[in-house]
C-alpha positions as CSV (number, residue, x, y, z in Angstrom):
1,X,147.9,-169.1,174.3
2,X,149.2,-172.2,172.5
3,X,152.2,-173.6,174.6
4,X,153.1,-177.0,175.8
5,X,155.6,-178.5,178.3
6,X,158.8,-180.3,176.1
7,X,158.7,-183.6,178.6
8,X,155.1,-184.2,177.7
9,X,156.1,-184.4,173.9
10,X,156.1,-188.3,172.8
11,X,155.5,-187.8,169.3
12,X,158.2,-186.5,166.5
13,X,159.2,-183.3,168.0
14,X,159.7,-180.8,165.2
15,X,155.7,-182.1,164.5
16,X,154.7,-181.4,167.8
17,X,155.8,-178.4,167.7
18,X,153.9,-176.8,164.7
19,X,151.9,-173.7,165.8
20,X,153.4,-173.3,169.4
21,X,153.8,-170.2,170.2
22,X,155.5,-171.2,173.6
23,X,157.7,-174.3,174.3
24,X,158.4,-174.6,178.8
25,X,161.5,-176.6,179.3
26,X,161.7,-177.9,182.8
27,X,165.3,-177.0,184.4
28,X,166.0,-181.2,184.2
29,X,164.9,-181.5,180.7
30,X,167.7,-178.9,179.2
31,X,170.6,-181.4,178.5
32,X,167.9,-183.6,175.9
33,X,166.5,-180.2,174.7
34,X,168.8,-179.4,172.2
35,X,167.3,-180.0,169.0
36,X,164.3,-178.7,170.7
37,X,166.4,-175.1,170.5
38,X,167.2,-175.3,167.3
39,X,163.8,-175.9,165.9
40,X,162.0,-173.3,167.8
41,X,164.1,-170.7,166.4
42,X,163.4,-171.8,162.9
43,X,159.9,-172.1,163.4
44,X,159.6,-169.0,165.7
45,X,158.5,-170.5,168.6
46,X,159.2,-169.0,171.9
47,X,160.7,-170.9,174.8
48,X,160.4,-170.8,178.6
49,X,162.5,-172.4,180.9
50,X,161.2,-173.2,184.8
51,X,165.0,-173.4,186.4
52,X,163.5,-173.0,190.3
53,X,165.7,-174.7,192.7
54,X,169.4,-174.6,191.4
55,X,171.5,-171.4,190.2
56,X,171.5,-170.8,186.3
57,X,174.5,-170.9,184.1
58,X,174.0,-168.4,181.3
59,X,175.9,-168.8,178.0
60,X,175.6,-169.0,174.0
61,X,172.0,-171.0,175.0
62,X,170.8,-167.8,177.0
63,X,169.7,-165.8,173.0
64,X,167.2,-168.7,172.7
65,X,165.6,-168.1,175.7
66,X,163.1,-165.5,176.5
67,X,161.5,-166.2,179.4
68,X,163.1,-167.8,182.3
69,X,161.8,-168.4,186.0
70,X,164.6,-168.6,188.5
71,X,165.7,-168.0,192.5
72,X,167.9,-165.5,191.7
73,X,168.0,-163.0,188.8
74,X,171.4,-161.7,189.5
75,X,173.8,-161.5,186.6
76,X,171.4,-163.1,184.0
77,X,171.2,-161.2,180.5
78,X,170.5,-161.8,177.4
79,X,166.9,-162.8,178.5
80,X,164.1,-161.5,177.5
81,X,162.4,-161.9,180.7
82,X,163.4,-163.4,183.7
83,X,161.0,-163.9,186.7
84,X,161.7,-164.7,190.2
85,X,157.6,-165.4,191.0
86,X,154.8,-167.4,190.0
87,X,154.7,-170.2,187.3
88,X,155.7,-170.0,183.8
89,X,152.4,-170.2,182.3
90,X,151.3,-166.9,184.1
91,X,154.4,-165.0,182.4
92,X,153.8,-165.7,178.7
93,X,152.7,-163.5,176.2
């Protein structure tokens, strides 16, 4: 499964990208992810967030997400999948 972590990207991002099939956004990463968003759901990449540790805020950024690893599922839609075990990496598909 081709994936890769969106902190560990250095290079020109929209590049780095190319032929992901899974982008994991750390919880502390989300406020620099932005165009990171916009670019996976032009190219069809999926994306992951790992959001362990604080409660999630949904909103309008939840329809780019489709898998999400939190404490507490409660009240969370418009997921695809959300995850309260494990690591991302084991959930992808």
């Amino acid at each position: 499964m081709q994936y890769r972590w969106f902190h560990e990207i250095d290079g020109e991002l929209r590049q780095e990208m190319k032929g992901l099939r899974w982008l994991l956004i750390r919880k502390e990463d989300l406020p620099k992810a932005t165009p990171a968003w916009m670019f996976a759901e032009l190219d069809g990449t999926l994306i992951g967030v790992e959001h362990k540790g604080s409660s999630f805020e949904s909103g309008v950024h939840n329809r780019a997400i489709h898998l999400l690893l939190v404490d507490d599922s409660t009240g969370i839609t418009g997921i695809t999948k959300v995850v309260t075990e494990g690591t991302l990496e084991e959930h992808i598909w």
